[in-house]
N, C-alpha and C positions, 0 to 999 in steps of 0.2 A: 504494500500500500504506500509505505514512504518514499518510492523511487518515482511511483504512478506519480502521485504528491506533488514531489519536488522538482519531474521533468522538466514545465517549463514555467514561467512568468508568472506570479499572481495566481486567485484563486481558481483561473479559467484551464485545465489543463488538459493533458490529451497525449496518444500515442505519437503522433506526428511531432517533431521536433525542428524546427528551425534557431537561425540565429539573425536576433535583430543586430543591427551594426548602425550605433547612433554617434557622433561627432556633435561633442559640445562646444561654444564657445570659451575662449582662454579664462575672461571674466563670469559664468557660471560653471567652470570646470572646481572652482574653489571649493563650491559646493556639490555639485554632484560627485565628485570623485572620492565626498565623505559617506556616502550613500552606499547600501549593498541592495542591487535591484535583484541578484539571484546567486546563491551561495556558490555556484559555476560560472559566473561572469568573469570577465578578460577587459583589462582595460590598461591603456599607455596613455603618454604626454606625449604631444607631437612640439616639434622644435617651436612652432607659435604661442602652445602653452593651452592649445585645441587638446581637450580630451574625449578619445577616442573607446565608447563600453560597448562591446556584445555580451550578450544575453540571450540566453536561448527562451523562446517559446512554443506552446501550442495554438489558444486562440489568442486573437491580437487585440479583444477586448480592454483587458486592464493596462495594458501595456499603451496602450493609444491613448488611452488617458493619459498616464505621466508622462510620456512623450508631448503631448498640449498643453501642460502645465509648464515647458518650457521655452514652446515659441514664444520669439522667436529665436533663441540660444542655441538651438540644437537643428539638426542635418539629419534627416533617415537615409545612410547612404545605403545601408539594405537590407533585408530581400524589397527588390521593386512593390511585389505585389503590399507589403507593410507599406512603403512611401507613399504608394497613390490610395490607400486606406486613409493615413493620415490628409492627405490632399483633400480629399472628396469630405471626410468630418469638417476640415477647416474652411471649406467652400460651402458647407452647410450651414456652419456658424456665419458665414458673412451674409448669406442669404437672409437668414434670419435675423439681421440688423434693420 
């Protein structure tokens, strides 16, 4: 049960496993890089002071939340299909302005 559990992201999980790959700004890297998004996460400082976390997931539910909580600071370089997930919520919130 604990591996089922602990596979991917938040409480949304599942057999399928990806890995998000998020690039934060040098000035919110202060803060996120004190953060554990998932007790398997991989994260470096890039020469600009850009920090770079993957994280694995299953659904991309919780994960797209805190991904939002930090536009605009942060870059979904990947999986595509996560980026244009985050695109299409954030093009819904502007619609809904």
């Amino acid at each position: 049960i604990q591996a089922e559990l602990d596979s991917g992201y938040g409480a949304f999980t599942g057999k399928v496993v990806e890995h998000a790959v998020l690039e934060f700004t040098a000035p919110r890297a202060q803060w996120v890089s004190k953060e554990t998004w998932h007790p398997e996460q991989k994260a470096a400082v890039a020469e600009n002071g850009a920090y770079r976390l993957t994280v694995p997931f299953s659904n991309p539910t919780e994960l797209i939340m805190d991904i939002l909580r930090h536009v605009p600071h942060v870059k979904v370089l990947a999986p595509e299909a996560l980026r244009q997930r985050v695109q299409e919520a954030l093009q819904q919130g502007l619609d809904n302005l």
